[in-house]
C-alpha positions as a Markdown table, in Angstrom:
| # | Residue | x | y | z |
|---|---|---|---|---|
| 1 | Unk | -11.1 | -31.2 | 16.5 |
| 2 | Unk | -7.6 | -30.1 | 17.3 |
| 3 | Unk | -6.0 | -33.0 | 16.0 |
| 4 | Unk | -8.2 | -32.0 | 12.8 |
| 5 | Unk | -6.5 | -29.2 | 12.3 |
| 6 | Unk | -3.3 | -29.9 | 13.4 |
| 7 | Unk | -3.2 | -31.8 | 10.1 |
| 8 | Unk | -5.0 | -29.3 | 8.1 |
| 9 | Unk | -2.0 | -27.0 | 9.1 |
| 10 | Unk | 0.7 | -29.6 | 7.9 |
| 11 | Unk | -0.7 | -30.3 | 4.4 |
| 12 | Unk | -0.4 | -26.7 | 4.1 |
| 13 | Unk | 2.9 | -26.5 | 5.2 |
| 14 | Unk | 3.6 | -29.5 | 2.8 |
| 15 | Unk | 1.9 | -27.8 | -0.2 |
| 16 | Unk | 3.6 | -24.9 | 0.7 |
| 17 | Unk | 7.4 | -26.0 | 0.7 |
| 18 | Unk | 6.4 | -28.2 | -2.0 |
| 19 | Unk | 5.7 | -25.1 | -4.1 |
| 20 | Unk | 8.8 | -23.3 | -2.9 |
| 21 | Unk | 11.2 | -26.3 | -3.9 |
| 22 | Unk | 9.8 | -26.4 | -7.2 |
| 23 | Unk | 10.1 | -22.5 | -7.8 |
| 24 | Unk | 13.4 | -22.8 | -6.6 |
| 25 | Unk | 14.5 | -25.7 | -8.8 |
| 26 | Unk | 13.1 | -23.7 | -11.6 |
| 27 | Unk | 14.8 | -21.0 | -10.9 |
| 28 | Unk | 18.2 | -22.5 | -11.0 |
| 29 | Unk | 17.6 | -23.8 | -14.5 |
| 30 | Unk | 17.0 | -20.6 | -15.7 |
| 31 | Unk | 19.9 | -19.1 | -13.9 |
| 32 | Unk | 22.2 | -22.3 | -15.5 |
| 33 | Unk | 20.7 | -21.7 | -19.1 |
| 34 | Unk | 23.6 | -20.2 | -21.7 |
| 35 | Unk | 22.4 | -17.4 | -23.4 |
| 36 | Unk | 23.5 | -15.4 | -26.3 |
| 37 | Unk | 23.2 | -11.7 | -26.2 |
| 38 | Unk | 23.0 | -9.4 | -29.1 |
| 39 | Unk | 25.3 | -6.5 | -29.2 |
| 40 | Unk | 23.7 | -3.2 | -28.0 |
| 41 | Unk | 23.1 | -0.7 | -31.5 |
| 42 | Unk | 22.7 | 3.2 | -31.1 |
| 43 | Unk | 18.9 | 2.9 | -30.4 |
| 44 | Unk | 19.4 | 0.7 | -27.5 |
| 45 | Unk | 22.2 | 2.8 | -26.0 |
| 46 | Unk | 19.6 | 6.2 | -26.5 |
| 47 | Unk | 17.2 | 3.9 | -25.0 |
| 48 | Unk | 19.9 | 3.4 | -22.1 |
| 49 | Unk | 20.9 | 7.0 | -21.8 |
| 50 | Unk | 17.0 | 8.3 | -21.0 |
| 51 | Unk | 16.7 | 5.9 | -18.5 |
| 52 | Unk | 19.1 | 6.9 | -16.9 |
| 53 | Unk | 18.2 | 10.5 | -16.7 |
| 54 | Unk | 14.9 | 9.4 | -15.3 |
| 55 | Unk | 17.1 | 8.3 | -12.1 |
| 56 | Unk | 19.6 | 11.5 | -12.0 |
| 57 | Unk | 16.6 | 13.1 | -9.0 |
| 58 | Unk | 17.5 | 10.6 | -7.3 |
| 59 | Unk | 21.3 | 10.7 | -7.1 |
| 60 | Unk | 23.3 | 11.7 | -4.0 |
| 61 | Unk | 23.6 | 15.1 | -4.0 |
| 62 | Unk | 27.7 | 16.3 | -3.9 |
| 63 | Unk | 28.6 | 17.3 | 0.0 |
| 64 | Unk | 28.0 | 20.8 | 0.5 |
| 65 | Unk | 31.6 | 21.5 | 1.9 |
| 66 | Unk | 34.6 | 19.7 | 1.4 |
| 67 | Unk | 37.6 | 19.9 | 3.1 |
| 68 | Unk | 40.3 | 22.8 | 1.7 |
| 69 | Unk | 36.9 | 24.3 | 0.0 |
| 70 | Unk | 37.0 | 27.5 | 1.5 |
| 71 | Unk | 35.5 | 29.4 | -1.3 |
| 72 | Unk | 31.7 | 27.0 | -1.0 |
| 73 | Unk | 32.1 | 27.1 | 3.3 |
| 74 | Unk | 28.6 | 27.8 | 4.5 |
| 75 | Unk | 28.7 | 30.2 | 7.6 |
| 76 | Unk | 26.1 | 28.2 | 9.5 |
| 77 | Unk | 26.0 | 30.8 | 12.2 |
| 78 | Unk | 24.1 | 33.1 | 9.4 |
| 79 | Unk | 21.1 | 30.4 | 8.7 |
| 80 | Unk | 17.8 | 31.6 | 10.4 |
| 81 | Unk | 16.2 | 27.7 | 11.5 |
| 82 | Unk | 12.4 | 27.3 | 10.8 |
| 83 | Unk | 10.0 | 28.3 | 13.7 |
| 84 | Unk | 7.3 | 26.4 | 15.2 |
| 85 | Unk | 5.5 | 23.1 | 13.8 |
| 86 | Unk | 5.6 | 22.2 | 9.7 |
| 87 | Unk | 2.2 | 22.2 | 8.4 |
| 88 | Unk | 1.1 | 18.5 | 7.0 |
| 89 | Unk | -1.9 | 18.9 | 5.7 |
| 90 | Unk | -4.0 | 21.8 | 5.6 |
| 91 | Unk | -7.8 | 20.6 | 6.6 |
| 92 | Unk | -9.5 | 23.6 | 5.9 |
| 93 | Unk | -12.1 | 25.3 | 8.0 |
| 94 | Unk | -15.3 | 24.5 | 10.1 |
| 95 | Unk | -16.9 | 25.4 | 13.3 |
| 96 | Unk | -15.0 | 24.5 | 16.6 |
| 97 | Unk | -17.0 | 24.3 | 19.9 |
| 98 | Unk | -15.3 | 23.4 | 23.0 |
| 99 | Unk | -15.9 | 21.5 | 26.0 |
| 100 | Unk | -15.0 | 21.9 | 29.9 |
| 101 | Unk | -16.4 | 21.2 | 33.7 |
| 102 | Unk | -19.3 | 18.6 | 32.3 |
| 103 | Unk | -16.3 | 16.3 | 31.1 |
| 104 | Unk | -13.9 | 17.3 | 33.1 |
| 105 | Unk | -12.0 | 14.0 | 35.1 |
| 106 | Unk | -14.5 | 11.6 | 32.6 |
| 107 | Unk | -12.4 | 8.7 | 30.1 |
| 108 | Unk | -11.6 | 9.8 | 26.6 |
| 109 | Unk | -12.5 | 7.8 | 23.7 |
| 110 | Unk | -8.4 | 6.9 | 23.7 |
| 111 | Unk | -8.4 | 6.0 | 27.8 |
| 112 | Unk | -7.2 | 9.5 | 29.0 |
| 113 | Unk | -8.9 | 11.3 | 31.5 |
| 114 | Unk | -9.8 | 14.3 | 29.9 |
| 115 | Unk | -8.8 | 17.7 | 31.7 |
| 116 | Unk | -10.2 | 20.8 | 30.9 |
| 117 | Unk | -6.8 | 22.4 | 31.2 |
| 118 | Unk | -5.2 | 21.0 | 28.4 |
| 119 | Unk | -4.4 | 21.8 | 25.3 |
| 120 | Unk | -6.4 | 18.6 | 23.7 |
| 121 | Unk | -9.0 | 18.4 | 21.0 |
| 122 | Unk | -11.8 | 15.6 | 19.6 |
| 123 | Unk | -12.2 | 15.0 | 16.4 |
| 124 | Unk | -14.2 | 12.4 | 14.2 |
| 125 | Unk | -11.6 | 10.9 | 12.1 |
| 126 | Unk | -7.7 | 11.9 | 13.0 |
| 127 | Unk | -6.2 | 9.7 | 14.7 |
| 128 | Unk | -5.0 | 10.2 | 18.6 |
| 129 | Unk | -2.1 | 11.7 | 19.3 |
| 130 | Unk | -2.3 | 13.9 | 15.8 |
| 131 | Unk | -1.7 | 17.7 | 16.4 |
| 132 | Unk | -3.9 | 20.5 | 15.1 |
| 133 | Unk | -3.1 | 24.4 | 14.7 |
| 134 | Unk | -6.6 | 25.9 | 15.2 |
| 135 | Unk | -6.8 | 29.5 | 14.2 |
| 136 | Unk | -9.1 | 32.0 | 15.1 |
| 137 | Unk | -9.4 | 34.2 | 11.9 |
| 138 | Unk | -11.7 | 37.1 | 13.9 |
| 139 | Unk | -8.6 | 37.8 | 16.1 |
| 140 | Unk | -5.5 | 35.6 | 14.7 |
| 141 | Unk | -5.2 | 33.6 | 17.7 |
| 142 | Unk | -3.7 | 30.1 | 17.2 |
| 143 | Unk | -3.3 | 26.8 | 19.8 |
| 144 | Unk | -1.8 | 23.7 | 19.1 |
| 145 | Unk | -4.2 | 20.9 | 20.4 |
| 146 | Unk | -3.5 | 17.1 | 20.3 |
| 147 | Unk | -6.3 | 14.5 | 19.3 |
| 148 | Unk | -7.3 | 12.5 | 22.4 |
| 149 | Unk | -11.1 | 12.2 | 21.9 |
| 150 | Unk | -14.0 | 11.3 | 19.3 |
| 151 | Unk | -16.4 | 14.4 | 18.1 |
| 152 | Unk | -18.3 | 16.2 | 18.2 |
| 153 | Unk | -21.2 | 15.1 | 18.0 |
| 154 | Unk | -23.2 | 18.7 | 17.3 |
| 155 | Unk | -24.4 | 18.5 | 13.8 |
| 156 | Unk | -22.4 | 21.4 | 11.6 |
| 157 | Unk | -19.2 | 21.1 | 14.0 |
| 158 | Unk | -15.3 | 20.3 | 13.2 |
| 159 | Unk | -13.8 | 20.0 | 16.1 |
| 160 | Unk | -14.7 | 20.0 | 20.0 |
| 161 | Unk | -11.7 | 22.4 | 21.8 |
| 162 | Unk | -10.8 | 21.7 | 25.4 |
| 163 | Unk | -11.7 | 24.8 | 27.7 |
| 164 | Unk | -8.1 | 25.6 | 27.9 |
| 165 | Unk | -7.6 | 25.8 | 24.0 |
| 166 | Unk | -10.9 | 27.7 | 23.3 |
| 167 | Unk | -9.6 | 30.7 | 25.9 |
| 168 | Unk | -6.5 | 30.5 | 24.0 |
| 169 | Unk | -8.3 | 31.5 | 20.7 |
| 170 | Unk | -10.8 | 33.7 | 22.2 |
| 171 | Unk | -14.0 | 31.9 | 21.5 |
| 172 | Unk | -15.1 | 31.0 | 25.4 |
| 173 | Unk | -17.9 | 34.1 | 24.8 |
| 174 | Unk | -19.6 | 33.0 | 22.1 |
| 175 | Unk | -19.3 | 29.2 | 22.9 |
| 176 | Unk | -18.2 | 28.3 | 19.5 |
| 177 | Unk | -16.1 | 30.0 | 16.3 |
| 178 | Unk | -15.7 | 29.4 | 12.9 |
| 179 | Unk | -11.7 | 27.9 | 12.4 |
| 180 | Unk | -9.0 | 27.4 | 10.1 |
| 181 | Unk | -7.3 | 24.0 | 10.7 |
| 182 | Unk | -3.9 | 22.2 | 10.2 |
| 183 | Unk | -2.4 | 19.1 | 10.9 |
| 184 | Unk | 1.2 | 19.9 | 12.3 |
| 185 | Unk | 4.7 | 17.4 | 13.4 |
């Protein structure tokens, strides 16, 4: 059997560099082929011109300061930076529900141990290590969880909270909450 396809696997490798040598060889006569060229008339030079606007987006843009350009200096020590995580994808809202001493110390579906304490989230579909703003729009309150578990697996229900995260948001009381999510960097 293994001698079997140890020669199935040569003739492919034959076949194979068989097919590359002849692309090749064709190739090079196309490359060695003189051609003549018609000379370019105003329609084909038009033709040139838009197509060459289409790539302008694309174009490095000029360096915002250039040595002995005083007048364009940027005082960098004026620019506020962004706060906190850019938003990705927004994934709308659903019912969160959250989950604590039952699973504490047990395996999650990605081979954690999960801990109560954390700020750590399941969810059916995003992958592991993805972080989610939940937000609490009763009270405002917002956590940042990261996906390290499959669920839930409550029927209606978006997400499954650690104990940690649902305190955060305020929802411990009631057990669960209706949430706006986000996938953050």
């Amino acid at each position: 059997m293994e001698r079997g396809l140890h020669t199935s696997t040569r003739r492919w490798l034959g076949a194979g560099l068989a097919a590359l040598c002849l692309a090749g060889t064709a190739l090079a006569q196309d490359a060695s082929e003189d051609r003549e060229f018609d000379t370019a008339t105003v329609d084909d030079i038009a033709e040139a011109a838009d197509f060459a606007e289409a790539f302008e987006a694309f174009a490095e843009d000029p360096p915002l300061y250039q040595p002995g350009d005083a007048d364009h200096a940027v005082d960098l020590t004026q620019i506020e930076p962004e706060r906190g995580p850019r938003i990705v994808r927004d994934l709308g809202t659903g019912t969160a529900s959250f989950y604590g001493k039952r699973f504490h110390g047990r395996t999650t579906a990605n081979g954690e141990r999960f801990d109560m304490h954390a700020m750590t989230a399941a969810h059916r579909t995003l992958p592991f290590g993805s972080k989610v703003r939940v937000t609490n729009p009763r009270n405002g309150k917002q956590v940042i969880v990261r996906i390290n578990d499959r669920g839930p697996f409550a029927k209606g229900r978006a997400i499954d909270l650690s104990r940690a995260a649902a305190e955060e948001i305020g929802m411990i009381r009631r057990g669960h909450a209706r949430v706006e999510m986000e996938l953050v960097e």
